[in-house]
PANU-457566 format. One record per residue (C-alpha): residue number from 1; residue in one letter; x, y, z. Coordinates in pm, 1 decimal, always signed. Layout:
BEGIN
+-----+---+----------+----------+----------+
|   k | r |       xx |       yy |       zz |
+-----+---+----------+----------+----------+
| NUM | A |        X |        Y |        Z |
...
+-----+---+----------+----------+----------+
This chain:
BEGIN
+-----+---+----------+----------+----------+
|   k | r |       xx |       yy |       zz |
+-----+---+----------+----------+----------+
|   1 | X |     +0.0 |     +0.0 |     +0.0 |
|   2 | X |   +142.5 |   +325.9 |   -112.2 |
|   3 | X |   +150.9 |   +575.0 |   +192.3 |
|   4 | X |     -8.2 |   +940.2 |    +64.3 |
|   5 | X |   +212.5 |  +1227.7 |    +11.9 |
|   6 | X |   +264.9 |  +1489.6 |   +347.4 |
|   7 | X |    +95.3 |  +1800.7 |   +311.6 |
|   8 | X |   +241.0 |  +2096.2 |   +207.6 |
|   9 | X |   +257.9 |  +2232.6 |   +593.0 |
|  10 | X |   +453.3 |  +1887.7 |   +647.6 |
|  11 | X |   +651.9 |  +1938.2 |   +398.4 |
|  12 | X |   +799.9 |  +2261.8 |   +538.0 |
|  13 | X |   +813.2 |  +2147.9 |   +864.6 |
|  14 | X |  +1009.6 |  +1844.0 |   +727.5 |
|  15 | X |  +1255.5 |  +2087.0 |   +521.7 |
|  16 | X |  +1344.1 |  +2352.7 |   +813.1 |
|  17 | X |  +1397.5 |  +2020.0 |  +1084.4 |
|  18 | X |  +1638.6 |  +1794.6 |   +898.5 |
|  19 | X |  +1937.7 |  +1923.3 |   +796.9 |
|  20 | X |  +2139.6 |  +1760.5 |   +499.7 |
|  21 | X |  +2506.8 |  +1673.9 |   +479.6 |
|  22 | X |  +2735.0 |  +1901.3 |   +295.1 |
|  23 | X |  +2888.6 |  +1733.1 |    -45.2 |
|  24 | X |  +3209.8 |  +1594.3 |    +38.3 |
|  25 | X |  +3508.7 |  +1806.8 |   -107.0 |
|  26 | X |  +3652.1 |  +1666.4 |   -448.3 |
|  27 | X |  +3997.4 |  +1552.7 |   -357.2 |
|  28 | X |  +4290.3 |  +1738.1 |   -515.7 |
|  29 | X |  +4422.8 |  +1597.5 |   -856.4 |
|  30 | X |  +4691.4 |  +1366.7 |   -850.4 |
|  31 | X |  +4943.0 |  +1556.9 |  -1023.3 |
|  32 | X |  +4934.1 |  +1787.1 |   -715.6 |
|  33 | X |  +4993.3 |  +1497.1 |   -525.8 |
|  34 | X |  +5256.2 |  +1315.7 |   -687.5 |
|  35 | X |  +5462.2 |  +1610.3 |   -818.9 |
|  36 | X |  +5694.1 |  +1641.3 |   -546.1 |
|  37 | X |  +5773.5 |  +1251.9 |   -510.7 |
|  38 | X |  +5862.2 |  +1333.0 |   -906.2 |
|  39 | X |  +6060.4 |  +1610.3 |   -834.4 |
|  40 | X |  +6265.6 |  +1483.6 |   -592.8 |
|  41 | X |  +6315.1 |  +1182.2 |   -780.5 |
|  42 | X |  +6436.8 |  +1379.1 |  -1107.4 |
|  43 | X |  +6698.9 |  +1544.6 |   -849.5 |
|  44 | X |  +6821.8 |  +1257.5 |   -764.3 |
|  45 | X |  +6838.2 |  +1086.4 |  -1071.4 |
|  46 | X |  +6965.0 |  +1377.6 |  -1297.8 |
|  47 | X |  +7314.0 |  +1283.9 |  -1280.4 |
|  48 | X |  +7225.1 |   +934.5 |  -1487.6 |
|  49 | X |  +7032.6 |  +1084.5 |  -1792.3 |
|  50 | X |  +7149.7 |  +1084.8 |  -2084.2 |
|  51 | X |  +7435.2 |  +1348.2 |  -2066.3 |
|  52 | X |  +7206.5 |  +1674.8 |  -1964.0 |
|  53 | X |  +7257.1 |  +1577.9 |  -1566.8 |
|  54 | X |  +7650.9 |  +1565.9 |  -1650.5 |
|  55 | X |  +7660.8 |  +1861.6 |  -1848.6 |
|  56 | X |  +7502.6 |  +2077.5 |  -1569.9 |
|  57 | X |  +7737.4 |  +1922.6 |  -1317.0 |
|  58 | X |  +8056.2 |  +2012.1 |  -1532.5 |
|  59 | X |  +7954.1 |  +2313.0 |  -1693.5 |
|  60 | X |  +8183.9 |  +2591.1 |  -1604.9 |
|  61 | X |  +8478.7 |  +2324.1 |  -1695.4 |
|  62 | X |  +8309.3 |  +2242.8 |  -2030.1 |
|  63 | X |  +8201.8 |  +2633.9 |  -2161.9 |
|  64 | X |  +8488.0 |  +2802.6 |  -1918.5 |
|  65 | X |  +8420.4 |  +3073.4 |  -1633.7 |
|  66 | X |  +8274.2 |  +3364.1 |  -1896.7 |
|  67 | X |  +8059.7 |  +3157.3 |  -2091.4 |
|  68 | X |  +7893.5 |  +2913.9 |  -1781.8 |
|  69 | X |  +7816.2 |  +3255.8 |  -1603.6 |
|  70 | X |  +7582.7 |  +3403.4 |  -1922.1 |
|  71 | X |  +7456.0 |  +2994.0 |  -1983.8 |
|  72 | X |  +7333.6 |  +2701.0 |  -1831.9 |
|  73 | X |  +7210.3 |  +2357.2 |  -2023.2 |
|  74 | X |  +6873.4 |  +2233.3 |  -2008.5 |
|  75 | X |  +6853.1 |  +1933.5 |  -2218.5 |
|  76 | X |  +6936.2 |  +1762.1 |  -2490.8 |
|  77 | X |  +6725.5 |  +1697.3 |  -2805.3 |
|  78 | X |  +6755.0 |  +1328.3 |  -2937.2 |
|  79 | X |  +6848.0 |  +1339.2 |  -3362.6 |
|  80 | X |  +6675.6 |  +1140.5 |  -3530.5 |
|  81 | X |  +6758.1 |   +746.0 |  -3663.9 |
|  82 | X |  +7064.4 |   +764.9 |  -3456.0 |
|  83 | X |  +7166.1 |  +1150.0 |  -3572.4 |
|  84 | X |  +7330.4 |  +1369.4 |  -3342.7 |
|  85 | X |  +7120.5 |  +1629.9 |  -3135.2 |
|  86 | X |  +7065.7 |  +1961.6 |  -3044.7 |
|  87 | X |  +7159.2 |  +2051.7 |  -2694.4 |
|  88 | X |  +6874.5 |  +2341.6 |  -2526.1 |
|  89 | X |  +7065.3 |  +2565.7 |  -2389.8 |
|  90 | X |  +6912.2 |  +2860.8 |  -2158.4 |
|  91 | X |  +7057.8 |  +3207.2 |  -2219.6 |
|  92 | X |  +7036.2 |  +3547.9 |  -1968.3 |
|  93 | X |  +6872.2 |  +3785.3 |  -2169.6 |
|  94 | X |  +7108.3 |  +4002.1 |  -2467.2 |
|  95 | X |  +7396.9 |  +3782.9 |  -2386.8 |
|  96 | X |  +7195.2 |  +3499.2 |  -2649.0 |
|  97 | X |  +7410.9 |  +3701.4 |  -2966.9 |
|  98 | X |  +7719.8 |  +3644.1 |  -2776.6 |
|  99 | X |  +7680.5 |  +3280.6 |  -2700.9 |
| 100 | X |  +7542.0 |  +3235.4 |  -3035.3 |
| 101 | X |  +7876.4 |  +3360.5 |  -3197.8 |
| 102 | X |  +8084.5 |  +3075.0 |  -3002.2 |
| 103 | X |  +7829.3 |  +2788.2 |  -3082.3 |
| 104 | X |  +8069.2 |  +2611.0 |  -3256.3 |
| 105 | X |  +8376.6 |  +2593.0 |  -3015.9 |
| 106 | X |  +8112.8 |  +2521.5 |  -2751.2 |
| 107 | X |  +7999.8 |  +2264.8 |  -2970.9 |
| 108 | X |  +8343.0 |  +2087.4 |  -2988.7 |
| 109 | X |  +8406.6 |  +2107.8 |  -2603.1 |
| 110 | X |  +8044.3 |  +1964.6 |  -2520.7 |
| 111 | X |  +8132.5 |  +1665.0 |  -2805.0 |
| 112 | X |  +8479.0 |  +1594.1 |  -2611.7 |
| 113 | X |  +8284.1 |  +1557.5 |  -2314.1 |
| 114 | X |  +7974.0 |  +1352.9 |  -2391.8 |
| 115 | X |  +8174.0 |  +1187.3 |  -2741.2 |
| 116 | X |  +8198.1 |  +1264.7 |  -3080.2 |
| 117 | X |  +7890.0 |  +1366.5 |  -3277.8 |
| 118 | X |  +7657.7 |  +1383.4 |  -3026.0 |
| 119 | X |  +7539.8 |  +1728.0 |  -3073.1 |
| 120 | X |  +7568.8 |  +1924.1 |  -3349.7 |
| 121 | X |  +7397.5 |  +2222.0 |  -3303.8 |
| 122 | X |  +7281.0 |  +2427.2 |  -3024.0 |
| 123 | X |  +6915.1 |  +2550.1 |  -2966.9 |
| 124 | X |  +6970.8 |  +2903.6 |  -2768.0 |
| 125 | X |  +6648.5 |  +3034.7 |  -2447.3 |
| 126 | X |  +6667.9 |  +3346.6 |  -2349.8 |
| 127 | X |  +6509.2 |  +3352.0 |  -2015.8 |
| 128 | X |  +6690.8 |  +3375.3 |  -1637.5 |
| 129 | X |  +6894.7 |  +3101.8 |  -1530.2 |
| 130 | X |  +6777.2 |  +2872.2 |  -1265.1 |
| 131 | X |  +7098.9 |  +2888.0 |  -1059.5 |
| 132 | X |  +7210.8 |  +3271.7 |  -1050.9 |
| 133 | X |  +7561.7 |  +3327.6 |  -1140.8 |
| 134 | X |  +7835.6 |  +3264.5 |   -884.0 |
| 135 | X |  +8025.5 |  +3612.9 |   -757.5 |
| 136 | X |  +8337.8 |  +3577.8 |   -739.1 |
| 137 | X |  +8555.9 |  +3630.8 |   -394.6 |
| 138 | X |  +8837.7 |  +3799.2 |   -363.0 |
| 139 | X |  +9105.0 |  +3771.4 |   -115.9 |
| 140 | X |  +9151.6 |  +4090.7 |    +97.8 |
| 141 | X |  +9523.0 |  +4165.8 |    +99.2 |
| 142 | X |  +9675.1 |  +4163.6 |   +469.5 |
| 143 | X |  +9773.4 |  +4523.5 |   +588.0 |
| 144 | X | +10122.3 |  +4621.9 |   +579.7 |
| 145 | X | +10303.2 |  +4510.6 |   +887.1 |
| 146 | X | +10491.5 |  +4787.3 |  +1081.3 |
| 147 | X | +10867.5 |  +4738.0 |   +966.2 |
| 148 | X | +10706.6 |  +4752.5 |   +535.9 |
| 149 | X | +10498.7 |  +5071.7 |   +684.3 |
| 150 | X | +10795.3 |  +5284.5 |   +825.0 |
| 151 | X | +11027.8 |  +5140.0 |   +545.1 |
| 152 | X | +10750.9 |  +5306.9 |   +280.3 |
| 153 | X | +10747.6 |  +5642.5 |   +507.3 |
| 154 | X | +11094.3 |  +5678.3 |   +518.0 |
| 155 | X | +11161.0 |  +5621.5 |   +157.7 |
| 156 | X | +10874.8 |  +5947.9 |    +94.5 |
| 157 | X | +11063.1 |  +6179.1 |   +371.9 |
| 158 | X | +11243.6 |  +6373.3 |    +74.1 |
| 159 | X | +10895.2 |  +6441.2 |   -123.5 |
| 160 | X | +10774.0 |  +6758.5 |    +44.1 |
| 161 | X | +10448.9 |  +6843.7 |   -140.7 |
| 162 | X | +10201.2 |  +6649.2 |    +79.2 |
| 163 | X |  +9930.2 |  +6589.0 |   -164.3 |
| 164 | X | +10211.9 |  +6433.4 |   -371.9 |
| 165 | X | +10351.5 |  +6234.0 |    -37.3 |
| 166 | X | +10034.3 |  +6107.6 |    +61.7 |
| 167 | X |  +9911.5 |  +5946.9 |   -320.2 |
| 168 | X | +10272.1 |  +5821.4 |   -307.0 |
| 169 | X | +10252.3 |  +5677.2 |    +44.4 |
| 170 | X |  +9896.2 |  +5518.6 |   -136.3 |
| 171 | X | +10043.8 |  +5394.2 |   -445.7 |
| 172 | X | +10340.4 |  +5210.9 |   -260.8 |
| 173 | X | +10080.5 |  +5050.4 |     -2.1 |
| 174 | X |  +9870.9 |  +4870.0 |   -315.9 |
| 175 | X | +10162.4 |  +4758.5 |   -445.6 |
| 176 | X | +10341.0 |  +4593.6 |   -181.3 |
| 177 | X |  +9967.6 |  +4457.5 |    -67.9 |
| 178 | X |  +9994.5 |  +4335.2 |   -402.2 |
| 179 | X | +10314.2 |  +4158.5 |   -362.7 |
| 180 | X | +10231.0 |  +4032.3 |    -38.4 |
| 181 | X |  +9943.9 |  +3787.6 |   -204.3 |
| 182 | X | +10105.5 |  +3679.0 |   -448.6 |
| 183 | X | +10368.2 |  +3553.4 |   -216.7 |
+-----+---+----------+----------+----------+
């Protein structure tokens, strides 16, 4: 037996008592979840590729100090039926002209390293590079000691123009700071 329908007075009694459960939330998509298992495990395994993980790990050796500081590699382009590749290489900004005019000694060093014909060309990015260039550090030179100090002075006692005594007493303290690191 069918029961009968509940009023319309039921029926809003019915809707303002019983409360209904929210839709649970969608759960995130899995590349959000399993992107930084994959990035971790391309860190670690970068150094085994195919010659792009060596390359970054070598590069101021393979394109020298002047060149690695403008460029960094980012991968290298497979040739086709066993042809050699291109090698992607990721340029800071105007220096891409500069880097494109020594493609093809770069070319020869980056062959020496990985082994003959594997690249041959080079396919230039200008964009920033993911590790910023390295600043160089200088060594401060040690102050004079007291004996190379007074030595100096007394060598100046004859000069009697003091602005000319004191850049000569200036000029003689660069130079034997200079001497002193090189020693």
């Amino acid at each position: 037996m069918k029961r009968p329908l509940p009023s319309l007075e039921d029926s809003l009694r019915i809707l303002r008592t019983t409360r209904t459960k929210r839709m649970p939330k969608a759960p995130p998509p899995v590349t959000r979840q399993v992107q930084p298992l994959l990035k971790s495990l391309q860190a670690r395994f970068e150094q085994m590729d195919d010659g792009s993980g060596k390359l970054k790990n070598r590069w101021t050796e393979i394109a020298g100090e002047s060149l690695a500081r403008l460029c960094e590699p980012v991968r290298i382009i497979k040739g086709r039926a066993h042809g050699a590749g291109a090698l992607e290489i990721r340029v800071m900004g105007a220096y891409a002209p500069l880097v494109q005019h020594q493609s093809a000694t770069l070319i020869d060093r980056i062959n020496l390293f990985l082994g003959a014909k594997t690249i041959d060309k080079l396919r230039i990015i200008q964009g920033p590079l993911t590790q910023p260039p390295k600043k160089q550090q200088y060594a401060r030179p040690k102050p004079l000691s007291a004996q190379e100090e007074l030595a100096l002075q007394q060598s100046l006692s004859d000069v009697d123009d003091d602005k000319l005594k004191k850049s000569l007493l200036q000029l003689g303290r660069s130079i034997l700071k200079r001497e002193n690191m090189k020693r």
